[in-house]
mmCIF file of the N, C-alpha and C atoms, coordinates in Angstrom:
data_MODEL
# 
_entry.id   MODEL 
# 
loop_
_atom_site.group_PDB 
_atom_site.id 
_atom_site.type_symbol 
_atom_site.label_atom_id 
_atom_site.label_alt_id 
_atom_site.label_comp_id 
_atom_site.label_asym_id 
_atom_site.label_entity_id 
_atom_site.label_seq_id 
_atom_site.pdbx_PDB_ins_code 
_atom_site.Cartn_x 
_atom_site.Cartn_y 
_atom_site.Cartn_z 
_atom_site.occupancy 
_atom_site.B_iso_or_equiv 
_atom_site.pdbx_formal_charge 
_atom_site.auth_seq_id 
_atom_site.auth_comp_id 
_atom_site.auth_asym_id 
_atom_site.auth_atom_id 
_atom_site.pdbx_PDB_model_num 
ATOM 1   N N  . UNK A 1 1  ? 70.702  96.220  82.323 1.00 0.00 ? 1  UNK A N  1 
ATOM 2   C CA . UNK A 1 1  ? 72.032  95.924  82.815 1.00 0.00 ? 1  UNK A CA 1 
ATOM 3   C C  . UNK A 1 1  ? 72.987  97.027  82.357 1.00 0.00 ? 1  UNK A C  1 
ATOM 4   N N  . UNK A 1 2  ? 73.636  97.392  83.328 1.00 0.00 ? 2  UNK A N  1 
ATOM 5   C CA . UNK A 1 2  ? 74.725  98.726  83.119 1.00 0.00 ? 2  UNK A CA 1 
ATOM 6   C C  . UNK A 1 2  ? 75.875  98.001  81.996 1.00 0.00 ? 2  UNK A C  1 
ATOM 7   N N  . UNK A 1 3  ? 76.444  98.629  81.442 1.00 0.00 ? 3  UNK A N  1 
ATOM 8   C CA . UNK A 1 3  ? 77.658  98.429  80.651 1.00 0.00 ? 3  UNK A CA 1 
ATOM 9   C C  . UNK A 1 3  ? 78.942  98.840  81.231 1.00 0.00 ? 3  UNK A C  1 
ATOM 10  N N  . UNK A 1 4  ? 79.778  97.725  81.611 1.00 0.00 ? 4  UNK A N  1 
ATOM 11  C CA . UNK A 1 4  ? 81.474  98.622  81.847 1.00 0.00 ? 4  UNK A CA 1 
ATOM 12  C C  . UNK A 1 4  ? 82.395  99.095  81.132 1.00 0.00 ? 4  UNK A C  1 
ATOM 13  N N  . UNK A 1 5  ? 82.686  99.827  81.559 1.00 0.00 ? 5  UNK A N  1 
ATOM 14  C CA . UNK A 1 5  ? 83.928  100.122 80.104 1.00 0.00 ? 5  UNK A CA 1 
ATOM 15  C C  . UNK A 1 5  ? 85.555  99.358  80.602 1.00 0.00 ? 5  UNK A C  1 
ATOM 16  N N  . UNK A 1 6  ? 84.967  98.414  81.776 1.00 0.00 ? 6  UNK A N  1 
ATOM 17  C CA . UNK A 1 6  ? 86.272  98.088  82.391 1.00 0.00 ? 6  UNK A CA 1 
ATOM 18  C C  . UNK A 1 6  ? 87.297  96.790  81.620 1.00 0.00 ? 6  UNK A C  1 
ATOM 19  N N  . UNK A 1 7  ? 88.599  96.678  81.866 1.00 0.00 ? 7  UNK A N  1 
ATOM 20  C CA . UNK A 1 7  ? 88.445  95.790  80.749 1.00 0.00 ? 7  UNK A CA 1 
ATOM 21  C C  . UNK A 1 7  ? 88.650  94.761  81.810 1.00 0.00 ? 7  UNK A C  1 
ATOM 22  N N  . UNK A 1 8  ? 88.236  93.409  80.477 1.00 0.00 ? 8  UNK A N  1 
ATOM 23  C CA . UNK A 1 8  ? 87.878  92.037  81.665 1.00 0.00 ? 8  UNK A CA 1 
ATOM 24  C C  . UNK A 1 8  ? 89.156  91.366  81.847 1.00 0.00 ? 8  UNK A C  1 
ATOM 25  N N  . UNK A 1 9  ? 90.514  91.592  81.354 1.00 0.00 ? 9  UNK A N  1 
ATOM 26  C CA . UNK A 1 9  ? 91.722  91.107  81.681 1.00 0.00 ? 9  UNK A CA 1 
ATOM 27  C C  . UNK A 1 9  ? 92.329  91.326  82.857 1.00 0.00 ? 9  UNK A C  1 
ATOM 28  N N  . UNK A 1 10 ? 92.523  93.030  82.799 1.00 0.00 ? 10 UNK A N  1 
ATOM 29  C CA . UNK A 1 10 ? 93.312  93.578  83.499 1.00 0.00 ? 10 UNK A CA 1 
ATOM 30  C C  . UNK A 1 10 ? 92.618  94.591  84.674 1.00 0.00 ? 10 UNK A C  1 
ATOM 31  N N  . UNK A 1 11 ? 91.449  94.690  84.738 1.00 0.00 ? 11 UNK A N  1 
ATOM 32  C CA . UNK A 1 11 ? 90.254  95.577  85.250 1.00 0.00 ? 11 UNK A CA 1 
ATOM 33  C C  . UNK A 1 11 ? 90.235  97.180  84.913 1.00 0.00 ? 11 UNK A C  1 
ATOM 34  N N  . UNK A 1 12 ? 91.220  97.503  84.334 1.00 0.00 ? 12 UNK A N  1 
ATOM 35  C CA . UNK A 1 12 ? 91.528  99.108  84.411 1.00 0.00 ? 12 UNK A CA 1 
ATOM 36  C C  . UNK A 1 12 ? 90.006  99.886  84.081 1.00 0.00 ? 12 UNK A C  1 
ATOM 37  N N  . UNK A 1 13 ? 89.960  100.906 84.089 1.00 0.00 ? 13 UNK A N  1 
ATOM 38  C CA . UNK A 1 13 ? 88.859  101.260 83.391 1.00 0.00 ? 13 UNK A CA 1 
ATOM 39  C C  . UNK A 1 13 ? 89.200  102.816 83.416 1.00 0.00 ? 13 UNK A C  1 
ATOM 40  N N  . UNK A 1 14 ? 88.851  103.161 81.892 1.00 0.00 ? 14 UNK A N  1 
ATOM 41  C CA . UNK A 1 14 ? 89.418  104.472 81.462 1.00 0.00 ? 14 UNK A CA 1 
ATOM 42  C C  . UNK A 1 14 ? 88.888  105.733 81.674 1.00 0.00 ? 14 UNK A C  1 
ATOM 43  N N  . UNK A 1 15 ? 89.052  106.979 81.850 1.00 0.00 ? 15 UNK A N  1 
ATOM 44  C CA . UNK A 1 15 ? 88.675  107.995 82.315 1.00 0.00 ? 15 UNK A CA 1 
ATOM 45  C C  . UNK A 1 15 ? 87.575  108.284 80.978 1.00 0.00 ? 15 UNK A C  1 
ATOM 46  N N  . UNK A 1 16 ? 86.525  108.321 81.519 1.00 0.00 ? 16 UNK A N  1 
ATOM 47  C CA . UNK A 1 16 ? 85.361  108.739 80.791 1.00 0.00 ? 16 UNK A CA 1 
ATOM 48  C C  . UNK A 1 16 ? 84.775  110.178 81.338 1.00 0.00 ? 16 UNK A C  1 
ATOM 49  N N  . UNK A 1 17 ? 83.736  110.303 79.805 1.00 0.00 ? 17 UNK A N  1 
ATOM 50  C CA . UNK A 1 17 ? 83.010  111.811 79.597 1.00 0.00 ? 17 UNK A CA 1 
ATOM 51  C C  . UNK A 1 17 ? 81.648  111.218 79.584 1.00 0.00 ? 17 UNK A C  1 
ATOM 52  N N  . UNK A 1 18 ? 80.731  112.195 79.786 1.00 0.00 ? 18 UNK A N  1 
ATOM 53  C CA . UNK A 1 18 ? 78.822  111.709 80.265 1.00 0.00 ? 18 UNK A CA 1 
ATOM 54  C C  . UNK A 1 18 ? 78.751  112.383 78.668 1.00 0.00 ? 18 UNK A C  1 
ATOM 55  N N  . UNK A 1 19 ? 77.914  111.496 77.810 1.00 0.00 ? 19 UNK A N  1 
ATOM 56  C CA . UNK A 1 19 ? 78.041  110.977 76.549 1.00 0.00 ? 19 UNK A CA 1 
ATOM 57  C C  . UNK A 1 19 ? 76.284  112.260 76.779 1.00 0.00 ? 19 UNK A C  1 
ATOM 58  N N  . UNK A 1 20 ? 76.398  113.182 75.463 1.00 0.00 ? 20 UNK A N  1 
ATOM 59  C CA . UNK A 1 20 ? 75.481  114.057 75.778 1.00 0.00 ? 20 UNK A CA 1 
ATOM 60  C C  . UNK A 1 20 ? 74.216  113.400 75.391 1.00 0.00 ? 20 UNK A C  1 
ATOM 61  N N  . UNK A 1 21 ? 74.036  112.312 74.380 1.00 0.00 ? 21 UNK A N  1 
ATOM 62  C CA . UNK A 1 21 ? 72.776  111.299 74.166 1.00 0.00 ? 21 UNK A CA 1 
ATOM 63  C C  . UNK A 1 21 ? 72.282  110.886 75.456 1.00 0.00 ? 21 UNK A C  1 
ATOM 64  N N  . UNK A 1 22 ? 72.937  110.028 75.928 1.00 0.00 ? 22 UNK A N  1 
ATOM 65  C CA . UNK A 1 22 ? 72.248  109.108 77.051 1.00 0.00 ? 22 UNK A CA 1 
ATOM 66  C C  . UNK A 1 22 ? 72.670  109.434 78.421 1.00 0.00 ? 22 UNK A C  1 
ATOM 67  N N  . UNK A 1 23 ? 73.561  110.135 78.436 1.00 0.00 ? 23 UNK A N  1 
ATOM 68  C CA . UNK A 1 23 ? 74.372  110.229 80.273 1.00 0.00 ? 23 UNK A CA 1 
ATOM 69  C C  . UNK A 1 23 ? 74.838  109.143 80.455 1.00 0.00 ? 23 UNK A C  1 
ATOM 70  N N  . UNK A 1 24 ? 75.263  108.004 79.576 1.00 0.00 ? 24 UNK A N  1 
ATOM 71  C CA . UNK A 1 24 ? 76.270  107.282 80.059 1.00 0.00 ? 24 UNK A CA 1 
ATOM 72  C C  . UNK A 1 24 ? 77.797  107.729 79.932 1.00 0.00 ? 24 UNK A C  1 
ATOM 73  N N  . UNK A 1 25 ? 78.342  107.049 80.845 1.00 0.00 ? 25 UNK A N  1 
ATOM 74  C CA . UNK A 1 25 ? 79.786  107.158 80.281 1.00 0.00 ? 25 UNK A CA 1 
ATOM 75  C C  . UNK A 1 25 ? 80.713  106.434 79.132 1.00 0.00 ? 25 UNK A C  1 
ATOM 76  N N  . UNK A 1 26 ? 81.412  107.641 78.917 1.00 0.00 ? 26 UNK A N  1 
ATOM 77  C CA . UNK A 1 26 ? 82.041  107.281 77.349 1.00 0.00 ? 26 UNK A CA 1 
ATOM 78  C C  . UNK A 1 26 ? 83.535  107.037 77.337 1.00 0.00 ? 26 UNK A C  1 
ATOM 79  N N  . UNK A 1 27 ? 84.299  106.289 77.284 1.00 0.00 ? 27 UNK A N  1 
ATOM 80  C CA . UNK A 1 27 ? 85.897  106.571 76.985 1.00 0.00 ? 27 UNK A CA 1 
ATOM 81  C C  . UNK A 1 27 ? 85.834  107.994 76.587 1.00 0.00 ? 27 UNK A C  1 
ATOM 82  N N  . UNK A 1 28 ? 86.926  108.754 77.325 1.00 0.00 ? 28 UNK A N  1 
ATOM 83  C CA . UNK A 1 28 ? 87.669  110.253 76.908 1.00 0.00 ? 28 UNK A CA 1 
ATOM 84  C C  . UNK A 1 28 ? 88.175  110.444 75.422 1.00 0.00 ? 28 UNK A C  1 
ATOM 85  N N  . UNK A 1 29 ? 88.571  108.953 74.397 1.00 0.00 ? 29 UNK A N  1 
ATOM 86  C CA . UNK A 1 29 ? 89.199  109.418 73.137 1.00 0.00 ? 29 UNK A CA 1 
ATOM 87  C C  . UNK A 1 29 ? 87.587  108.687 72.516 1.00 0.00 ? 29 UNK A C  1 
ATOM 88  N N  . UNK A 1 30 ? 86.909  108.265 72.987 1.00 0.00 ? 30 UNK A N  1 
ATOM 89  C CA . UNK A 1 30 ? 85.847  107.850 71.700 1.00 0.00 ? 30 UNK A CA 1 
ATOM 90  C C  . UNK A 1 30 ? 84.789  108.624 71.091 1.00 0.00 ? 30 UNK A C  1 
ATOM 91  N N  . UNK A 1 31 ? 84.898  108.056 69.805 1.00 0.00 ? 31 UNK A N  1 
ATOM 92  C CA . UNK A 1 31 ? 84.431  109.455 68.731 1.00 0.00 ? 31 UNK A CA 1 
ATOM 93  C C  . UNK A 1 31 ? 82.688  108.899 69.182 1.00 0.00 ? 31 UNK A C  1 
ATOM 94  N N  . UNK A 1 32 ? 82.215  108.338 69.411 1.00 0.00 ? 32 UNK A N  1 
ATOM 95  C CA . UNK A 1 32 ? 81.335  107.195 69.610 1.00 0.00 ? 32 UNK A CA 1 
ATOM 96  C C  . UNK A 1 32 ? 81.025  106.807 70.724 1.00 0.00 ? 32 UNK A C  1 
ATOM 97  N N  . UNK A 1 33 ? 79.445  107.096 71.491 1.00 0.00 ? 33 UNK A N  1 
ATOM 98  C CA . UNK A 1 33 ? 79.096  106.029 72.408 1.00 0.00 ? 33 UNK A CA 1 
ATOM 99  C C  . UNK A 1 33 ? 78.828  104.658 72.692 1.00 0.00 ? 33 UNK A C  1 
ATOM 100 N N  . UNK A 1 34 ? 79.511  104.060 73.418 1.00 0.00 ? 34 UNK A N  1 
ATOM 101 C CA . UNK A 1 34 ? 79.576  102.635 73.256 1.00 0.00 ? 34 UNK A CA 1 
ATOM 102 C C  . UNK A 1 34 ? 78.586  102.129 73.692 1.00 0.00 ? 34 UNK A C  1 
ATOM 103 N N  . UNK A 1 35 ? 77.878  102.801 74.154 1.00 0.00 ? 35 UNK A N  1 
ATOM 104 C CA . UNK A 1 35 ? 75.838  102.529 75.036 1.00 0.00 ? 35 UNK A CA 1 
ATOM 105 C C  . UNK A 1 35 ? 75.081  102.634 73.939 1.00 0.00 ? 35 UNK A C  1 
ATOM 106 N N  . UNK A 1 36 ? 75.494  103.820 73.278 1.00 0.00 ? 36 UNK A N  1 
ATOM 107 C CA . UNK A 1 36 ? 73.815  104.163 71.983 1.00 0.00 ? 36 UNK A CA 1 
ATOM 108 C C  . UNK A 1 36 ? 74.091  104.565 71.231 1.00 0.00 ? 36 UNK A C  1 
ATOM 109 N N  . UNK A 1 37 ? 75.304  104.533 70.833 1.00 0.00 ? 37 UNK A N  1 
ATOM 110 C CA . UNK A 1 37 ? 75.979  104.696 69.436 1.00 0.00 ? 37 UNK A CA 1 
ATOM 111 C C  . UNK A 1 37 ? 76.167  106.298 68.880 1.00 0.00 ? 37 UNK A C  1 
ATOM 112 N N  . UNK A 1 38 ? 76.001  107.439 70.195 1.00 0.00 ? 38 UNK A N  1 
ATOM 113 C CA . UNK A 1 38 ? 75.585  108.954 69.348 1.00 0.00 ? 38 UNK A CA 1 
ATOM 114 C C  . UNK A 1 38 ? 77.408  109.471 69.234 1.00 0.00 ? 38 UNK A C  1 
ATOM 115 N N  . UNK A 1 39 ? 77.156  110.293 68.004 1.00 0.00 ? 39 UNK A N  1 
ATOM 116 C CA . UNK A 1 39 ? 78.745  110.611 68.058 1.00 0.00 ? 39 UNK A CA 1 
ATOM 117 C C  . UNK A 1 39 ? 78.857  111.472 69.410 1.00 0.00 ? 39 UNK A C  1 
ATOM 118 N N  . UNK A 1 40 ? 80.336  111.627 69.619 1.00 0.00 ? 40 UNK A N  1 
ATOM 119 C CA . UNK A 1 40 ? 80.621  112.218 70.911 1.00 0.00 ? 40 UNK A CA 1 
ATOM 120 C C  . UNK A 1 40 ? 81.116  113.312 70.253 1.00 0.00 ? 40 UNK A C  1 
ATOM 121 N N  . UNK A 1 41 ? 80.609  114.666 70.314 1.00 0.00 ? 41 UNK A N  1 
ATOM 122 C CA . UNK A 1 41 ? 81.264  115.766 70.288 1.00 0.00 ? 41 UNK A CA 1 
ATOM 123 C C  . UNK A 1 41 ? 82.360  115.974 70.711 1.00 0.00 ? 41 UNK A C  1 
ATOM 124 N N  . UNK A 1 42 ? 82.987  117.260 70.099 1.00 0.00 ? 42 UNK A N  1 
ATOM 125 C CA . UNK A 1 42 ? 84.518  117.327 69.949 1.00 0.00 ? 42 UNK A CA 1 
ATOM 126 C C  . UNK A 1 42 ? 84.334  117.666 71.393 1.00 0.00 ? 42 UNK A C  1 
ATOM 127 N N  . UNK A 1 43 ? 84.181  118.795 71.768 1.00 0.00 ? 43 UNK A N  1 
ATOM 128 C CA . UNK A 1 43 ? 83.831  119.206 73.177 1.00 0.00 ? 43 UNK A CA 1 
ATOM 129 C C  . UNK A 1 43 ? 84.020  118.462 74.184 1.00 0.00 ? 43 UNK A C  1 
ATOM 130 N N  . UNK A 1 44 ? 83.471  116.812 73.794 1.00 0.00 ? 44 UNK A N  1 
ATOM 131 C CA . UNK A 1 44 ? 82.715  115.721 74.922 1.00 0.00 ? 44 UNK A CA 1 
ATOM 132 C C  . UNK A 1 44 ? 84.300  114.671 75.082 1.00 0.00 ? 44 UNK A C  1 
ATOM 133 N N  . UNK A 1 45 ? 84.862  115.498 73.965 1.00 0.00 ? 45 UNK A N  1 
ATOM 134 C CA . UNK A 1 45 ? 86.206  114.535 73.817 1.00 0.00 ? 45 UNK A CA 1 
ATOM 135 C C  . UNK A 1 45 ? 87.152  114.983 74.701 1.00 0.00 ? 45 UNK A C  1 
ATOM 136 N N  . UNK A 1 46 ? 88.396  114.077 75.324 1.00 0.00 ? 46 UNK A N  1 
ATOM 137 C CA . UNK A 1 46 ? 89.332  114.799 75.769 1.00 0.00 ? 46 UNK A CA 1 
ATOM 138 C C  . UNK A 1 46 ? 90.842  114.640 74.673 1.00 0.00 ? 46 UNK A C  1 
ATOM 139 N N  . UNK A 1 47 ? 91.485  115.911 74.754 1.00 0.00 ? 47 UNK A N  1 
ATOM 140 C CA . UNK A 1 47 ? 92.741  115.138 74.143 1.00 0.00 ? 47 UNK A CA 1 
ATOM 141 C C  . UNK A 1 47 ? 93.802  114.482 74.795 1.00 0.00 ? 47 UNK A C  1 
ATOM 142 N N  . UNK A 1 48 ? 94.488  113.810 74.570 1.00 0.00 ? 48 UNK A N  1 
ATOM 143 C CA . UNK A 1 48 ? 95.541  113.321 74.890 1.00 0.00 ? 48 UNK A CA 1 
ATOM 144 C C  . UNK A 1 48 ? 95.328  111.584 74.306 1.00 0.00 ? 48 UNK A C  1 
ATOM 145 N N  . UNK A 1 49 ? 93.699  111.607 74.169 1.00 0.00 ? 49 UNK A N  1 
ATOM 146 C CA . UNK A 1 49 ? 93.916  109.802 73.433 1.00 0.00 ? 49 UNK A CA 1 
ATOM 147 C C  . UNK A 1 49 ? 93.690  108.697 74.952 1.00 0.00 ? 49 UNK A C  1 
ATOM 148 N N  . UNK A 1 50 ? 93.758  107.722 74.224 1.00 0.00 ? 50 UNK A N  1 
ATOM 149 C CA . UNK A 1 50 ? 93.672  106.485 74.827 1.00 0.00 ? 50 UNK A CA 1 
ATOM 150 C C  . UNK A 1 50 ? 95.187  105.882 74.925 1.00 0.00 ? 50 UNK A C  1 
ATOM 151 N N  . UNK A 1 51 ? 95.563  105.976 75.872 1.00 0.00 ? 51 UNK A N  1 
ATOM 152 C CA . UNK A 1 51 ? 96.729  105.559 76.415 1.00 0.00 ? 51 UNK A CA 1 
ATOM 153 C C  . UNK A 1 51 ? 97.181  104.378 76.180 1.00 0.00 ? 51 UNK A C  1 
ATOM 154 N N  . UNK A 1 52 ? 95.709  103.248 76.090 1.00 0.00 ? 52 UNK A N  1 
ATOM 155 C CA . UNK A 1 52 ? 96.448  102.190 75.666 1.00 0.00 ? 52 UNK A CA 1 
ATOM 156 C C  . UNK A 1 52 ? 96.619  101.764 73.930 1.00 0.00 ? 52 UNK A C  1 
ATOM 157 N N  . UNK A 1 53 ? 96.557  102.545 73.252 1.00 0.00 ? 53 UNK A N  1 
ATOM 158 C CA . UNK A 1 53 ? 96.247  102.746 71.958 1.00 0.00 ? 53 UNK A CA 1 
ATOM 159 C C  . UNK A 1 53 ? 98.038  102.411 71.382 1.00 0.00 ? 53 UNK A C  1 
ATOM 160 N N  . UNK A 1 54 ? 98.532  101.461 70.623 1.00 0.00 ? 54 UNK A N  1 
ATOM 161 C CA . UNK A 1 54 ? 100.063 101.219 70.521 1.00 0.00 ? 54 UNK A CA 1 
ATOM 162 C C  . UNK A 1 54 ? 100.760 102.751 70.013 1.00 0.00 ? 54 UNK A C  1 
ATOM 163 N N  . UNK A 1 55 ? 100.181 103.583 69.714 1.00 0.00 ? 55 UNK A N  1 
ATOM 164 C CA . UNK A 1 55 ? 100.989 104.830 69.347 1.00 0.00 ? 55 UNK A CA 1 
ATOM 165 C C  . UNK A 1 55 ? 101.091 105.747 70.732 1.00 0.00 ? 55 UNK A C  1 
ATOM 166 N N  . UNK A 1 56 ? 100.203 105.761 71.917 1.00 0.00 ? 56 UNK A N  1 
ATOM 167 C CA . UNK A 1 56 ? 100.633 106.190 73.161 1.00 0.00 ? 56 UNK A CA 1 
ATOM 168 C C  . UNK A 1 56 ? 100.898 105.712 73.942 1.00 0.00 ? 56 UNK A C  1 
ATOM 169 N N  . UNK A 1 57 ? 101.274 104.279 74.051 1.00 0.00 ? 57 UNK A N  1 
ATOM 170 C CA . UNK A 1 57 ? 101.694 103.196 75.142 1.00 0.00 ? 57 UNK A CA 1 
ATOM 171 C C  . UNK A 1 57 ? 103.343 103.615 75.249 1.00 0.00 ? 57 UNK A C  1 
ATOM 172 N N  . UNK A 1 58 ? 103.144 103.837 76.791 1.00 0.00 ? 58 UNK A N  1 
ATOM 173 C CA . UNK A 1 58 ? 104.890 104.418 77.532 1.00 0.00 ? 58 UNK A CA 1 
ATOM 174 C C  . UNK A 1 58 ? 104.732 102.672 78.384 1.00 0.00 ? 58 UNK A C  1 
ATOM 175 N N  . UNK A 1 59 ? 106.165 102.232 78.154 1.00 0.00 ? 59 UNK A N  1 
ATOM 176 C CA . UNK A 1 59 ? 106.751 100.761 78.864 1.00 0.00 ? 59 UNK A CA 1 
ATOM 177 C C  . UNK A 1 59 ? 106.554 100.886 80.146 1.00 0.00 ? 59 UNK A C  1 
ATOM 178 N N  . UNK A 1 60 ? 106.596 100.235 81.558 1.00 0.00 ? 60 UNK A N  1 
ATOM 179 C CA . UNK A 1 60 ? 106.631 100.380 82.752 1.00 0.00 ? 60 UNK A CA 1 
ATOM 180 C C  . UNK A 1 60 ? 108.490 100.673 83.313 1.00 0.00 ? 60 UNK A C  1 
ATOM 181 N N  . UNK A 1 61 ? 108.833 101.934 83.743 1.00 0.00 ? 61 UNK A N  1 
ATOM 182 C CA . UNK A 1 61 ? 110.200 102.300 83.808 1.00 0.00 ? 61 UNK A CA 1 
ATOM 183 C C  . UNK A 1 61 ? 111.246 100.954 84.325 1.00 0.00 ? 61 UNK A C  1 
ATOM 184 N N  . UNK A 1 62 ? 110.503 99.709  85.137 1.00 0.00 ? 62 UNK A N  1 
ATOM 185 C CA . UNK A 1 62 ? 111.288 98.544  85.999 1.00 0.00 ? 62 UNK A CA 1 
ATOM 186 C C  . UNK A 1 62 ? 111.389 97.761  84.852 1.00 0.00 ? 62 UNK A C  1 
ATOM 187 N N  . UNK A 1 63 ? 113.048 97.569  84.605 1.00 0.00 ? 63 UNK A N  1 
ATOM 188 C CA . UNK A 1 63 ? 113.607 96.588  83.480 1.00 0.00 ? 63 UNK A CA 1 
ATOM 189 C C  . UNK A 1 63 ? 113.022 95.023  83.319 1.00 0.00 ? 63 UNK A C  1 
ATOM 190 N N  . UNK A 1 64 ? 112.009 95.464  84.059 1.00 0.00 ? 64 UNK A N  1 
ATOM 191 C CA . UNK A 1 64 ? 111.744 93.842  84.615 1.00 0.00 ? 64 UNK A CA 1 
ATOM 192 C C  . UNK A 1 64 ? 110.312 93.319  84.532 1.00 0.00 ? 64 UNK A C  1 
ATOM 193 N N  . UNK A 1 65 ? 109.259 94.428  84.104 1.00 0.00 ? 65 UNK A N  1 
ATOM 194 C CA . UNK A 1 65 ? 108.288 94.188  84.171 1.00 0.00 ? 65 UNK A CA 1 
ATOM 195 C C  . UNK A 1 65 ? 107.606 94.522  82.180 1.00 0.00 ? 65 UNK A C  1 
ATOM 196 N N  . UNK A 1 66 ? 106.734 94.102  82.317 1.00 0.00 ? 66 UNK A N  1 
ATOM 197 C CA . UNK A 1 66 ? 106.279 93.955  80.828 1.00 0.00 ? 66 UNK A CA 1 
ATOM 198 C C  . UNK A 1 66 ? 104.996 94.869  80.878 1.00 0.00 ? 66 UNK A C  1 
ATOM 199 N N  . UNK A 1 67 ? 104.590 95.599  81.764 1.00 0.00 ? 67 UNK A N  1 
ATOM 200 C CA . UNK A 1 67 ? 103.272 96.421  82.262 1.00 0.00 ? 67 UNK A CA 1 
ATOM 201 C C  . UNK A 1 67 ? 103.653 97.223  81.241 1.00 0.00 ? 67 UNK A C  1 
ATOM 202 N N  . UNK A 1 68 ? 102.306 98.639  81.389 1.00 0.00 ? 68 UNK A N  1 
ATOM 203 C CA . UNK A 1 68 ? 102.231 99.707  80.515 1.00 0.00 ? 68 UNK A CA 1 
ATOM 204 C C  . UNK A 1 68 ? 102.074 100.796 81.578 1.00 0.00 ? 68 UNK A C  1 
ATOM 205 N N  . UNK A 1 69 ? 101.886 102.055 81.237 1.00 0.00 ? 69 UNK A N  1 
ATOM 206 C CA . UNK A 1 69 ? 102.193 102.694 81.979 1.00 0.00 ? 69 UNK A CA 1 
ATOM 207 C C  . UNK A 1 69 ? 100.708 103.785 82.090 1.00 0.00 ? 69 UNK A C  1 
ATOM 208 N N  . UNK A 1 70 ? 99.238  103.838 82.794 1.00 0.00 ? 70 UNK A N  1 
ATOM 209 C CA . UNK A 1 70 ? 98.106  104.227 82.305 1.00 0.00 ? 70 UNK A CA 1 
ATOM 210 C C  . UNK A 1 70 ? 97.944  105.580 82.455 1.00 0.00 ? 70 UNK A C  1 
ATOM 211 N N  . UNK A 1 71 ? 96.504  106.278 82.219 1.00 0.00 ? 71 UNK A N  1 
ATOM 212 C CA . UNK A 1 71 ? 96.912  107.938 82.269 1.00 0.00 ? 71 UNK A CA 1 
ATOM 213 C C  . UNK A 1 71 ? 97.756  108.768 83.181 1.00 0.00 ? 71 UNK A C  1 
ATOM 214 N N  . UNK A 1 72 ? 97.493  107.774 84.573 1.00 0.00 ? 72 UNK A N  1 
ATOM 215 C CA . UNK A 1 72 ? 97.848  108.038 85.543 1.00 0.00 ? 72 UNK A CA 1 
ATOM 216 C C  . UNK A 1 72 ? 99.213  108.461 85.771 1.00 0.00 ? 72 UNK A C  1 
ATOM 217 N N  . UNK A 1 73 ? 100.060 107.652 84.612 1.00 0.00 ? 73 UNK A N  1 
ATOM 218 C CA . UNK A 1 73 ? 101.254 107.607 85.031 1.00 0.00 ? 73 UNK A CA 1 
ATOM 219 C C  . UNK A 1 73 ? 101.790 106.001 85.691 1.00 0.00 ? 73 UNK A C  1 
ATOM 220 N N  . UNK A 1 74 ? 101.110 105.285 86.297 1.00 0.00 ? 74 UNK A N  1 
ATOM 221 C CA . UNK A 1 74 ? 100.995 104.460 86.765 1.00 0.00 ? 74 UNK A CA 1 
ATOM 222 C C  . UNK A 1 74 ? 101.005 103.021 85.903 1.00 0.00 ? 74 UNK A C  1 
ATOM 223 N N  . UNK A 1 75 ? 102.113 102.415 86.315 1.00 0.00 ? 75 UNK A N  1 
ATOM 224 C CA . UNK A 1 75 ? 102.112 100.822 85.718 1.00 0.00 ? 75 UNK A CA 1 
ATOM 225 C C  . UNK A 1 75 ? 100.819 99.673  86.015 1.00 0.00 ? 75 UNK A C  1 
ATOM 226 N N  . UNK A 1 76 ? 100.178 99.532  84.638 1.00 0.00 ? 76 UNK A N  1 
ATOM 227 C CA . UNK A 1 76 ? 98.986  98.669  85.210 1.00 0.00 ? 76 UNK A CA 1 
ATOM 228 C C  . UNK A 1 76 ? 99.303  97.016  85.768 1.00 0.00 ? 76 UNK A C  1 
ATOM 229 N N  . UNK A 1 77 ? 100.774 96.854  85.928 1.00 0.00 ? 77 UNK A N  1 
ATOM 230 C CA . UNK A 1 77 ? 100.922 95.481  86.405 1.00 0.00 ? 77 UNK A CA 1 
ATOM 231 C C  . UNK A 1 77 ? 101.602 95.782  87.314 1.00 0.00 ? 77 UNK A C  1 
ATOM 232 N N  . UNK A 1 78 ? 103.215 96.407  87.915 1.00 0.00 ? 78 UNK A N  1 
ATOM 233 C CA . UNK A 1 78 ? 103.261 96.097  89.045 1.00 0.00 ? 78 UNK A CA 1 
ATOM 234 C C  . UNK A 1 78 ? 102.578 97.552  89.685 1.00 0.00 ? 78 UNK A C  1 
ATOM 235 N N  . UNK A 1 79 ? 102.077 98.550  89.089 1.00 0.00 ? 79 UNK A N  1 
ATOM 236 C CA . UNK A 1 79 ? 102.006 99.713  89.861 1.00 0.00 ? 79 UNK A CA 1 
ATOM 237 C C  . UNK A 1 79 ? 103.289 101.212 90.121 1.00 0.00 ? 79 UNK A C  1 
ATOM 238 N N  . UNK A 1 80 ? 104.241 100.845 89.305 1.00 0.00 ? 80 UNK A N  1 
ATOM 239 C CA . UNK A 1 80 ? 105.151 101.436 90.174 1.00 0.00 ? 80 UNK A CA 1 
ATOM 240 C C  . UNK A 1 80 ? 104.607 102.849 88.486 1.00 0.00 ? 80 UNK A C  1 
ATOM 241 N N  . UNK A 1 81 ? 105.416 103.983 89.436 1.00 0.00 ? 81 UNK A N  1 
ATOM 242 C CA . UNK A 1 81 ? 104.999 105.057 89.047 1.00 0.00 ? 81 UNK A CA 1 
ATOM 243 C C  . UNK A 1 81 ? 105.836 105.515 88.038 1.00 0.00 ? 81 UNK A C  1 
ATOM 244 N N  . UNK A 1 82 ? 105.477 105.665 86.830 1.00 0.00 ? 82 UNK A N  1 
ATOM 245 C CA . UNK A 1 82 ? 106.730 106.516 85.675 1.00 0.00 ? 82 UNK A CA 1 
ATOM 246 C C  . UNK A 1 82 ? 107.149 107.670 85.636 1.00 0.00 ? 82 UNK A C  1 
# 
């Protein structure tokens, strides 16, 4: 059975790297494959982090909504663009 990295709340699912152990995919900030446990090279890493991590979480710009705002730029609840 495949593994998602999607999450089961909100469905997002984060921009991943092919994890040089197994060829699965890895979250872009994890030091760690979440399939087979091999560290992820610096290389295999991207910077900028995990967006939803509380030290890079940007609010959704609409006074009105409680969303976050994902790599994209993009509000994961109503969508609207930051």
């Amino acid at each position: 059975m495949k593994m998602t990295l999607a999450c089961e709340n909100c469905g997002h699912e984060p921009r991943g790297r092919t994890c040089s152990g197994c060829a699965e995919t890895a979250p872009v900030w994890a030091k760690f494959c979440p399939h087979c446990g091999a560290a992820m090279k610096s290389e295999e890493r991207v910077e900028g982090g995990d967006p939803f991590s509380i030290e890079n979480r940007r609010s959704c710009p609409d006074g009105n909504c409680i969303g976050i705002l994902d790599a994209d730029g993009r509000c994961v609840v109503c969508g609207k663009v930051g």
